[in-house]
C-alpha positions as CSV (number, residue, x, y, z in Angstrom):
1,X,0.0,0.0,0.0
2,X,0.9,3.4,-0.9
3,X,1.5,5.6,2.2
4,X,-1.1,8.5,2.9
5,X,1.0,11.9,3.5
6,X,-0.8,14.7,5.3
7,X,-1.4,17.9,3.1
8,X,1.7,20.5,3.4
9,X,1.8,24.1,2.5
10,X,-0.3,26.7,1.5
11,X,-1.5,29.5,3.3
12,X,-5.3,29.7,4.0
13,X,-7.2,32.8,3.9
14,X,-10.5,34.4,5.2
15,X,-11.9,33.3,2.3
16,X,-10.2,29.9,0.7
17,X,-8.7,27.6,1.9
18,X,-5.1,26.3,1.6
19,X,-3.9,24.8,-1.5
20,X,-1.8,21.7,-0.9
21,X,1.9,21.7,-2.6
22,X,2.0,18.0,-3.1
23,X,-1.5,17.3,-4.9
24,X,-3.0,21.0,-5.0
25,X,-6.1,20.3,-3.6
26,X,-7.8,22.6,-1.4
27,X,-7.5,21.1,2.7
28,X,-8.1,22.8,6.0
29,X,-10.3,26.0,7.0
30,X,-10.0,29.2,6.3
31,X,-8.6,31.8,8.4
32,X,-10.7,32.6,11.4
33,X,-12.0,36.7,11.8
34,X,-13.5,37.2,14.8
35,X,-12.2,40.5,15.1
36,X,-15.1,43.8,14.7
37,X,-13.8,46.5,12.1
38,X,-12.4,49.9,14.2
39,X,-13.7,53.4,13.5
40,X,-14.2,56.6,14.6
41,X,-16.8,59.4,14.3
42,X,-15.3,62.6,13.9
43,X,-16.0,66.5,12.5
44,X,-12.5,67.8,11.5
45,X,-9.8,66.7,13.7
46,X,-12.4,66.7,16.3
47,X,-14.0,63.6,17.7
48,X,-17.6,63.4,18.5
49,X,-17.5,60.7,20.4
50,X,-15.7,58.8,23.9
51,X,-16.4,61.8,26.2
52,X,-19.6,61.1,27.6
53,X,-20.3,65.1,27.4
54,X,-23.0,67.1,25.3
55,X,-21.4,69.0,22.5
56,X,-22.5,72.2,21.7
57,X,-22.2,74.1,18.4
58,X,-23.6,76.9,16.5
59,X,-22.8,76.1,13.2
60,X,-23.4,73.5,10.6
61,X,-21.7,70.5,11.5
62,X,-20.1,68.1,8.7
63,X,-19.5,64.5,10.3
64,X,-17.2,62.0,8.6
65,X,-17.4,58.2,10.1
66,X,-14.1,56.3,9.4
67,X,-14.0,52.5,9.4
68,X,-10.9,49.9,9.4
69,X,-10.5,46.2,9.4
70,X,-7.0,44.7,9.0
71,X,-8.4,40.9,8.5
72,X,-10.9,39.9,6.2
73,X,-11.3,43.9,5.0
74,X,-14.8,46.0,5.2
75,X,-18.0,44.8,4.0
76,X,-20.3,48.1,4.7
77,X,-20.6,51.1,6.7
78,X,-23.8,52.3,8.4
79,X,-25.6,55.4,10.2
80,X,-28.2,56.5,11.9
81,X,-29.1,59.9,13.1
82,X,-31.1,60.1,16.2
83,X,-32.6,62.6,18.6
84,X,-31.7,61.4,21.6
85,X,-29.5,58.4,23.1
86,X,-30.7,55.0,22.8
87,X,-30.3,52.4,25.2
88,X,-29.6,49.7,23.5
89,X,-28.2,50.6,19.5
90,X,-28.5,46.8,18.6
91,X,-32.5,47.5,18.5
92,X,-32.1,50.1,15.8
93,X,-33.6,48.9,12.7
94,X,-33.5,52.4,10.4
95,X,-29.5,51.6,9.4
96,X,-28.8,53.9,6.7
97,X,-25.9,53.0,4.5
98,X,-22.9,55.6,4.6
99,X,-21.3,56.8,1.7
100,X,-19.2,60.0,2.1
101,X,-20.1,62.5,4.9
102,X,-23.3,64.1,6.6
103,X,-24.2,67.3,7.8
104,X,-26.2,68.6,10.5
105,X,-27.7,72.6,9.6
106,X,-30.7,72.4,11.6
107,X,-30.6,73.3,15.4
108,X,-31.7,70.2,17.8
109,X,-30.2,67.9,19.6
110,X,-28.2,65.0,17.8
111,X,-26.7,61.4,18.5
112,X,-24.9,59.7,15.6
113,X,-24.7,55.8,15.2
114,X,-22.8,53.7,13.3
115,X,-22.4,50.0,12.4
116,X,-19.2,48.9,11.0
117,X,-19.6,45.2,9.3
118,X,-16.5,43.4,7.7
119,X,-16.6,40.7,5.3
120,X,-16.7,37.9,8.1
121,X,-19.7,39.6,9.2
122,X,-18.1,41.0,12.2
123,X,-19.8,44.1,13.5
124,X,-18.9,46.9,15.6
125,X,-21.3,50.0,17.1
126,X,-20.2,53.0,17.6
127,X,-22.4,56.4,18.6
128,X,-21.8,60.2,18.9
129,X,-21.5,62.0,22.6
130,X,-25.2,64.0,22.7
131,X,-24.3,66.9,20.0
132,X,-26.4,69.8,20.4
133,X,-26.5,72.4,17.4
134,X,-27.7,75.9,18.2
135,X,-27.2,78.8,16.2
136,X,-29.6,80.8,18.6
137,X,-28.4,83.8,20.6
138,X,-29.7,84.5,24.2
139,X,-32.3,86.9,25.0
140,X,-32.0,89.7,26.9
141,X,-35.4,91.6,27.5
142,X,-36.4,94.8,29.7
143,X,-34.0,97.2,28.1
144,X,-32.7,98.6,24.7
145,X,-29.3,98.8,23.5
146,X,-28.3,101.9,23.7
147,X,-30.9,102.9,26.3
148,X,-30.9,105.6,29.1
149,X,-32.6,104.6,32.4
150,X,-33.3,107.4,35.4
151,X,-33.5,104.5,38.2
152,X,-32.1,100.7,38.4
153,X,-33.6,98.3,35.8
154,X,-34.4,94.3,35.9
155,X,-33.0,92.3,32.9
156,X,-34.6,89.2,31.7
157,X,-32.2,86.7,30.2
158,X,-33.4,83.6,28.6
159,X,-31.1,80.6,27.1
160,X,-31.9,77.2,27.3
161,X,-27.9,76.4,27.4
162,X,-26.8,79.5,29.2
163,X,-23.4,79.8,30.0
164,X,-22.3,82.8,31.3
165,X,-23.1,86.4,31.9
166,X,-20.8,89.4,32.6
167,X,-21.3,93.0,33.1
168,X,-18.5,95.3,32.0
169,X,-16.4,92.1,31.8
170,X,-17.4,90.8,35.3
171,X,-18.8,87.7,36.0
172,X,-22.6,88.0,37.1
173,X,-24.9,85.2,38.2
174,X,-28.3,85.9,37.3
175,X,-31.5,84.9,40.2
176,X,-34.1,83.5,38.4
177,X,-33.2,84.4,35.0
178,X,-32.5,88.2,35.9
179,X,-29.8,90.9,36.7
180,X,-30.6,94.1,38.2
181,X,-28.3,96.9,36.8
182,X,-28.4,100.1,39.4
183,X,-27.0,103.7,38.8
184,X,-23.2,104.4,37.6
185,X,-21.6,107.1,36.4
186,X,-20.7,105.2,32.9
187,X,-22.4,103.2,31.1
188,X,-22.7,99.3,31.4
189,X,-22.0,96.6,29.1
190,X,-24.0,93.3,29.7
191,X,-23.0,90.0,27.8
192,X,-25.1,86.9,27.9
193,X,-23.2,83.5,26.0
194,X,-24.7,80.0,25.5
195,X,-22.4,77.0,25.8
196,X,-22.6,76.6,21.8
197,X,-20.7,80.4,21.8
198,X,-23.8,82.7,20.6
199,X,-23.9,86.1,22.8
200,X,-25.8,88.8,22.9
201,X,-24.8,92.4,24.6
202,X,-26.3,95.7,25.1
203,X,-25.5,98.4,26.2
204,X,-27.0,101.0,28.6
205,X,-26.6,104.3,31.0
206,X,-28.6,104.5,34.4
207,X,-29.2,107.6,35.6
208,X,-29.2,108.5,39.3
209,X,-32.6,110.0,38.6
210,X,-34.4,111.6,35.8
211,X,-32.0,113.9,33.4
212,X,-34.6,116.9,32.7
213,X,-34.5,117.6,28.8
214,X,-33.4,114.2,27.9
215,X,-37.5,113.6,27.6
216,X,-40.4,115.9,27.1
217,X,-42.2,116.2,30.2
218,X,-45.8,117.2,30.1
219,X,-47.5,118.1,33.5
220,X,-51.0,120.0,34.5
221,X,-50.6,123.5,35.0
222,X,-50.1,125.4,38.6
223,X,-51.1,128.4,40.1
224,X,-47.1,128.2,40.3
């Protein structure tokens, strides 16, 4: 009898086998991948994601979703654009395939999602930190830029990410949404900024009482 030799040589891939060097037949598995693709989601040089912090911006935002695999190479890339977080990404059904950027223009809050499959069929998820876009300024309400006041004045500011407020460069915390500003001699700058960077400022003189002639004054005659 002839005597059986075990197949030699070859090198199996992820996707054939190895071809033996004696009889070149096919033997064997292929190479194993159980290794998910890597990625990153990122705007710019930026990323948008690993932080576990809200974002802000208040501009446009153009997202680019990178995706590696260094076995058996990448099969597809995916998105999905949500309002909110979601507990568990596996459930999401709307995958959205992902060809060469996306852009966020309108304000609202924004998670991104991604699903990175490779030809083994090896998946990976990735998601965004909560982005928030705003391109809205805060609100400041009870005076005019430019105004002159003859006694102190409340000022109403409103931002639903409020981040700061100063007053002639100061810092200032508002109490309940609102800043008095009392009599100086010069006049007062007030900034409001949201966390995205938007501010608004005004600009305005109080008066230790009323300045006659600034107004018209109209009053009943007097025996005096």
């Amino acid at each position: 009898k002839e005597a059986r030799q075990p197949h030699r040589g070859g090198t199996a891939t992820y996707f054939e086998k190895a071809v033996c060097l004696v009889c070149e037949k096919a033997y064997g598995d292929t190479a194993p991948d159980t290794t998910a693709p890597a990625g990153q989601i990122k705007s710019g040089e930026k990323s948008l994601s690993g932080g576990d912090d809200t974002l802000f911006f208040k501009e446009a935002l153009d997202i680019r979703i990178s995706a590696s695999d260094t076995e058996s190479g990448m099969e597809k890339t995916e998105y999905f654009l949500s309002t909110g977080e979601i507990e568990d990404p596996s459930s999401i059904t709307g995958w959205k395939a992902y060809t060469d950027g996306l852009r966020l223009e309108a304000d609202g809050t924004y998670v991104v999602y991604a699903r990175l499959t490779d030809k083994a069929g090896n998946a990976a998820l990735l998601s965004s930190d909560r982005i928030v876009l705003d391109s809205t300024a805060p609100a400041i309400t009870g005076v005019k830029d430019g105004g002159d006041y003859c006694d102190a004045v409340t000022v109403e500011i409103a931002d639903a990410y409020l981040d700061s407020v100063t007053l002639n460069g100061s810092p200032v915390t508002p109490t309940d949404g609102k800043v008095v500003l009392s009599y100086r001699t010069d006049a007062q700058t007030l900034v409001a900024t949201d966390k995205a960077g938007n501010t608004t400022a005004v600009k305005i003189t109080v008066h230790d009482g009323h300045l006659w002639g600034q107004d018209e004054v109209v009053a009943a005659a007097t025996a005096e």
